[in-house]
DSSP file (Angstrom, degrees, kcal/mol; ACC not computed):
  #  RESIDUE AA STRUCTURE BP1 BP2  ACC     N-H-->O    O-->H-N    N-H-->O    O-->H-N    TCO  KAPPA ALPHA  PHI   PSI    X-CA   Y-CA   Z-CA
    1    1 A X              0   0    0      0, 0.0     2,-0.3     0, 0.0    29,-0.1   0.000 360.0 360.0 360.0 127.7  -77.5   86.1    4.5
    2    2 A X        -     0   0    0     28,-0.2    30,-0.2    30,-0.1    28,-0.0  -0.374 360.0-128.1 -72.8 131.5  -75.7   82.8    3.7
    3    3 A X        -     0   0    0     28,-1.1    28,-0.2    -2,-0.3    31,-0.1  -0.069  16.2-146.2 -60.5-135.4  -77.2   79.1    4.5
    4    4 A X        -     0   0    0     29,-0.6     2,-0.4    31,-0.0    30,-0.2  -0.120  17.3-177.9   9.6  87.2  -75.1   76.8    6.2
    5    5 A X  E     -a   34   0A   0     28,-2.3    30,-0.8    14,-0.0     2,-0.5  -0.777   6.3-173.0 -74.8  68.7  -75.4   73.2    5.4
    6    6 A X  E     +a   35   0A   0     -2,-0.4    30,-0.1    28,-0.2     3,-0.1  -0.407  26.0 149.2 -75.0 101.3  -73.2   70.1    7.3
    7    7 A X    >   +     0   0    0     28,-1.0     3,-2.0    -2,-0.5    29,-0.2   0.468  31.0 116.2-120.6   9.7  -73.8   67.2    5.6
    8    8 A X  T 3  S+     0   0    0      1,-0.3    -1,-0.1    27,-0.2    28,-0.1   0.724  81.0  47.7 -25.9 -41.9  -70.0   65.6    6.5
    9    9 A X  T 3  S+     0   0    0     -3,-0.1    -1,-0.3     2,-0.1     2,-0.2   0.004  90.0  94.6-108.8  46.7  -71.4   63.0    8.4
   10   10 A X    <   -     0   0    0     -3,-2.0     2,-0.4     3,-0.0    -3,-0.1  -0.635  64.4-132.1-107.1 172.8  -74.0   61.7    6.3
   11   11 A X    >   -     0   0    0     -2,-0.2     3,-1.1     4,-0.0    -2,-0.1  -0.975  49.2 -41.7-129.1 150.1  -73.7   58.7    3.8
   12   12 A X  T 3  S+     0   0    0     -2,-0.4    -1,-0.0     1,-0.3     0, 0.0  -0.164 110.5  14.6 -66.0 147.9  -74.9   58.9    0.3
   13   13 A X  T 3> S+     0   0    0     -3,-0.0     4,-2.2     0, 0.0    -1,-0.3  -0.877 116.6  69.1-116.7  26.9  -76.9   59.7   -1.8
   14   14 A X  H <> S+     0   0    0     -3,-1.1     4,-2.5     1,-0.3     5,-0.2   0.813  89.4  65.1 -86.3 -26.5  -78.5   62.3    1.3
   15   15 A X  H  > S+     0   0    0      1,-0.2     4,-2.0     2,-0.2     5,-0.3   0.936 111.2  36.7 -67.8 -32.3  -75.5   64.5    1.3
   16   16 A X  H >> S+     0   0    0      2,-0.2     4,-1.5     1,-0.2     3,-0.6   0.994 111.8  58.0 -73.7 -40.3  -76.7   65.4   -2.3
   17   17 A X  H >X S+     0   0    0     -4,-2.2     4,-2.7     1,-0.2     3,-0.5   0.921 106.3  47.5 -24.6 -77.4  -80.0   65.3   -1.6
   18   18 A X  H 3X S+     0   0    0     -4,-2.5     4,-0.8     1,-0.2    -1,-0.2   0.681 109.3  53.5 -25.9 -41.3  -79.6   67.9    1.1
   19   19 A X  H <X S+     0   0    0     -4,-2.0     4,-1.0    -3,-0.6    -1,-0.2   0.787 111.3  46.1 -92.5 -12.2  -77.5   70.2   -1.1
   20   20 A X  H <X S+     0   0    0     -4,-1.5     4,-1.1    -3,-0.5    -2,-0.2   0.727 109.2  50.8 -87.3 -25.3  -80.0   70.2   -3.7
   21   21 A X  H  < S+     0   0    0     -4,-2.7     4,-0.3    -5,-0.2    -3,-0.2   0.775 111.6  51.2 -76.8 -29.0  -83.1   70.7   -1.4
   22   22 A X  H  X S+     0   0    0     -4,-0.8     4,-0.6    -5,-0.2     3,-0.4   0.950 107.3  58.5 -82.1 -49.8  -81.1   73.9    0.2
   23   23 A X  H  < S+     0   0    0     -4,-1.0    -2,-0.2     1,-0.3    -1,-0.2   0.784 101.1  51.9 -41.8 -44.9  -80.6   75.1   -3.7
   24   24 A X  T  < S+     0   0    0     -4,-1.1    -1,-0.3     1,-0.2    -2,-0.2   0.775 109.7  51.5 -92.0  -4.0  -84.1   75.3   -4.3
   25   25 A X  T  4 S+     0   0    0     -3,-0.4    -2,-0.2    -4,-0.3    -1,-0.2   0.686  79.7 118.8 -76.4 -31.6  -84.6   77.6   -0.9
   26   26 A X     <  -     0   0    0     -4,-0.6     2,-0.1    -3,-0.1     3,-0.1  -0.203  52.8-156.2 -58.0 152.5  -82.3   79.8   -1.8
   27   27 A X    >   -     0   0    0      1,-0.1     3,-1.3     4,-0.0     2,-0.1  -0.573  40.7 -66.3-122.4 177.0  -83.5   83.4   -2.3
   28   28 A X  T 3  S+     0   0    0      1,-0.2    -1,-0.1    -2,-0.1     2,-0.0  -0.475 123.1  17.6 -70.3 138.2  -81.6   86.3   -4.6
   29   29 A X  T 3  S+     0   0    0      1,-0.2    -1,-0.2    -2,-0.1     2,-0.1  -0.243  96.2 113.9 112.7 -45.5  -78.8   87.0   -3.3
   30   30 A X    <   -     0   0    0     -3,-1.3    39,-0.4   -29,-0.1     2,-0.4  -0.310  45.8-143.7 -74.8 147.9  -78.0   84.2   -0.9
   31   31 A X        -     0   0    0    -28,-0.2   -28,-1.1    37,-0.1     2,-0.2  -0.978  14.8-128.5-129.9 137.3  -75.0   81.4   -1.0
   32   32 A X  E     - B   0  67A   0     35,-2.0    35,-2.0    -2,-0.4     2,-0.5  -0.400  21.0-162.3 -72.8 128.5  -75.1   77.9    0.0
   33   33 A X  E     - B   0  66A   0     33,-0.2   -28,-2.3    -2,-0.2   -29,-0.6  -0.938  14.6-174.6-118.1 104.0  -72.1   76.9    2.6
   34   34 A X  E     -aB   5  65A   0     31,-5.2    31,-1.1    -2,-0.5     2,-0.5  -0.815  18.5-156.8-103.0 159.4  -71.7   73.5    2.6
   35   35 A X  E     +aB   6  64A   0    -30,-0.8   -28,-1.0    -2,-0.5     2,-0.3  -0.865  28.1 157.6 -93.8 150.9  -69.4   71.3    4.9
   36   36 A X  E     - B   0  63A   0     27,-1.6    27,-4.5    -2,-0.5     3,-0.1  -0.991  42.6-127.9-161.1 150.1  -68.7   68.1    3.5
   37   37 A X  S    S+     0   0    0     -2,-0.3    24,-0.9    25,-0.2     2,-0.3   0.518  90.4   0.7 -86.8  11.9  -65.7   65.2    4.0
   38   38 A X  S    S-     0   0    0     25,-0.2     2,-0.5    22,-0.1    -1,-0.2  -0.987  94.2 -68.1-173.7 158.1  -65.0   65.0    0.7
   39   39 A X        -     0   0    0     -2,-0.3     2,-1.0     1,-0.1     3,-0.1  -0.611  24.1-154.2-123.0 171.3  -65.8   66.2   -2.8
   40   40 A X     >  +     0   0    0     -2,-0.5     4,-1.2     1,-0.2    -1,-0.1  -0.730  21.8 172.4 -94.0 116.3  -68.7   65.4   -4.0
   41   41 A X  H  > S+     0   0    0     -2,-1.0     4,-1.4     2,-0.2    -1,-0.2   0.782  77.7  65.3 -55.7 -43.4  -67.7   65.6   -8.0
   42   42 A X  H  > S+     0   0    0      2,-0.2     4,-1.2     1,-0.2    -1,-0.1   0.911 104.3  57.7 -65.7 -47.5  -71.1   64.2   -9.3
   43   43 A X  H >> S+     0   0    0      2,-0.2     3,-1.4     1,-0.2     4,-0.7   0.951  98.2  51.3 -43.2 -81.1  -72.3   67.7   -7.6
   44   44 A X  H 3X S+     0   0    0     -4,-1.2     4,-2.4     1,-0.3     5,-0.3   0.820 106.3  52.9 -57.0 -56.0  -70.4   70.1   -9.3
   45   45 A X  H 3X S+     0   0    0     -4,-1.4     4,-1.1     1,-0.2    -1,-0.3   0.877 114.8  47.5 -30.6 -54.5  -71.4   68.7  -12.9
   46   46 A X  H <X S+     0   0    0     -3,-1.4     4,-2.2    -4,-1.2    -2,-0.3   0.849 108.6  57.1 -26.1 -59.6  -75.0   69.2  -11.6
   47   47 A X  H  X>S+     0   0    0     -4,-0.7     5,-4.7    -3,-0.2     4,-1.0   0.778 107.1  41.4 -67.5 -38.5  -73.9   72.5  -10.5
   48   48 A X  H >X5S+     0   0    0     -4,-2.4     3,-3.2    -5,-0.3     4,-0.5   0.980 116.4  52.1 -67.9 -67.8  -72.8   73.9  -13.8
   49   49 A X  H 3<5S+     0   0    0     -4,-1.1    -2,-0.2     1,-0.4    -1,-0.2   0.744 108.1  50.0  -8.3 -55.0  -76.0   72.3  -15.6
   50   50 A X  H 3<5S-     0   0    0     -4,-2.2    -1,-0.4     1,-0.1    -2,-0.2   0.601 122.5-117.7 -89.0 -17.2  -78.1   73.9  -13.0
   51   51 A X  H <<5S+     0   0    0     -3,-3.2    19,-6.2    -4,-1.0     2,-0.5   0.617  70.5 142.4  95.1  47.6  -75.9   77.6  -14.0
   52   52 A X  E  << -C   69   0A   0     -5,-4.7    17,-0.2    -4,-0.5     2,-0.2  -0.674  43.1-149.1 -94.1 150.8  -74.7   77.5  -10.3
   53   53 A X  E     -C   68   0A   0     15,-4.0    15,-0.6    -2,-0.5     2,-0.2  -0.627  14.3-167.7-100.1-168.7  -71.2   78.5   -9.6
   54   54 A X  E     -C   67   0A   0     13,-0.2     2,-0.5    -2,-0.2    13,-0.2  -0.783  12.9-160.6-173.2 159.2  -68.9   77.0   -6.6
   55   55 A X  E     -C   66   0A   0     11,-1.6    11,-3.1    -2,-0.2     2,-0.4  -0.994  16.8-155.9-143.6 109.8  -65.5   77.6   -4.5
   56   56 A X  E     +C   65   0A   0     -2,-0.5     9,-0.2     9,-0.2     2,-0.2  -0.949  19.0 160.4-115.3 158.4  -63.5   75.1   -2.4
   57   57 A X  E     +C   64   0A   0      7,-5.0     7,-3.9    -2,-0.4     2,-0.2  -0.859  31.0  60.0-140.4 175.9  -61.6   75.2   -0.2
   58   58 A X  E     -C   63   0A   0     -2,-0.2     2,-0.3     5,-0.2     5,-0.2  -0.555  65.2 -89.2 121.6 157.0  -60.2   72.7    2.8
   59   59 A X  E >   -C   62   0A   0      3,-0.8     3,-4.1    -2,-0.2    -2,-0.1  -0.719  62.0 -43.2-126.6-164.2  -58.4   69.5    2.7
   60   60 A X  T 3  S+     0   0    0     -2,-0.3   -22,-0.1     1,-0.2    -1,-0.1  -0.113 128.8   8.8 -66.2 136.2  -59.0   65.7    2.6
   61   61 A X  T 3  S+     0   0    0    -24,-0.9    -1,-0.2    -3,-0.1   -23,-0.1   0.181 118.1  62.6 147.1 -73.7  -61.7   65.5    5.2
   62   62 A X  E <   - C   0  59A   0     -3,-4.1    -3,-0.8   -25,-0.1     2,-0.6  -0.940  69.7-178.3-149.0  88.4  -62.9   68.8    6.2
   63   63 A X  E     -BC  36  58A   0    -27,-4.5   -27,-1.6    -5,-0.2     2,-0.5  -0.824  22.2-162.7-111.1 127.7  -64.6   70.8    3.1
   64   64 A X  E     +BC  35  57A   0     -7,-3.9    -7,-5.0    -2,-0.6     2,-0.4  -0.915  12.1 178.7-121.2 130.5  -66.0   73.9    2.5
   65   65 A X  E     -BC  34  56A   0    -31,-1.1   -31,-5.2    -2,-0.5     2,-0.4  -0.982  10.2-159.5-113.6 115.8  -68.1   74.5   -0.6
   66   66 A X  E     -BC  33  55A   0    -11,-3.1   -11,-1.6    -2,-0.4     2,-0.5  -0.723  10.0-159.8 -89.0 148.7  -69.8   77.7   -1.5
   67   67 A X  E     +BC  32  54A   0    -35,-2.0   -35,-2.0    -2,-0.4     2,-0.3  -0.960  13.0 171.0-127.9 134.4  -72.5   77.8   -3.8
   68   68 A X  E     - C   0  53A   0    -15,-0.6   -15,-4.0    -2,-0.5   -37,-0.1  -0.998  42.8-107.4-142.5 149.9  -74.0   80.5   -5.8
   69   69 A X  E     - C   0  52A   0    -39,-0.4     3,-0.5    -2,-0.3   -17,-0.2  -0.212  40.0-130.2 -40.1 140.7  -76.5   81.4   -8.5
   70   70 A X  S    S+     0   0    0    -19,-6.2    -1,-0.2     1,-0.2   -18,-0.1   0.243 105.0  62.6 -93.3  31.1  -74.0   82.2  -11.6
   71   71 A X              0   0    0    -20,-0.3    -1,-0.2     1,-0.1    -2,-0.1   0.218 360.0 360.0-101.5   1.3  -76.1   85.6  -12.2
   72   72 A X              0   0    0     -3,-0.5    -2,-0.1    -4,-0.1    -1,-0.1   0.671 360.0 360.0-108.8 360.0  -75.1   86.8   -8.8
């Protein structure tokens, strides 16, 4: 089963905060859905580091990032 995360209306640094606190909940198997208005770039450098993968999609705005362990 996949998380669902909205952090679109938040103001930083909490949206990262939030996507990183969901990351360490995740169980095998599961992918992180976040919404967000914009992307968060600092994340995805983090993401690789951490040997997560991730896919967006969306326009300026309204974004959806999955996130997944990159063993899965």
């Amino acid at each position: 089963m996949d998380k669902e995360l909205d952090v679109s209306d938040l103001e930083p640094p909490e949206p990262l905060e939030r996507i990183l606190d969901a990351l360490m909940e995740l169980r095998s198997g599961e992918c992180l859905a976040v919404s967000h208005r914009r992307l968060p770039y600092p994340l995805f450098d983090m993401l690789r580091r951490m040997g997560h993968r991730y896919e967006t999609t969306g326009e300026e705005g309204r974004y959806r990032i999955l996130i997944w362990p990159s063993g899965e």
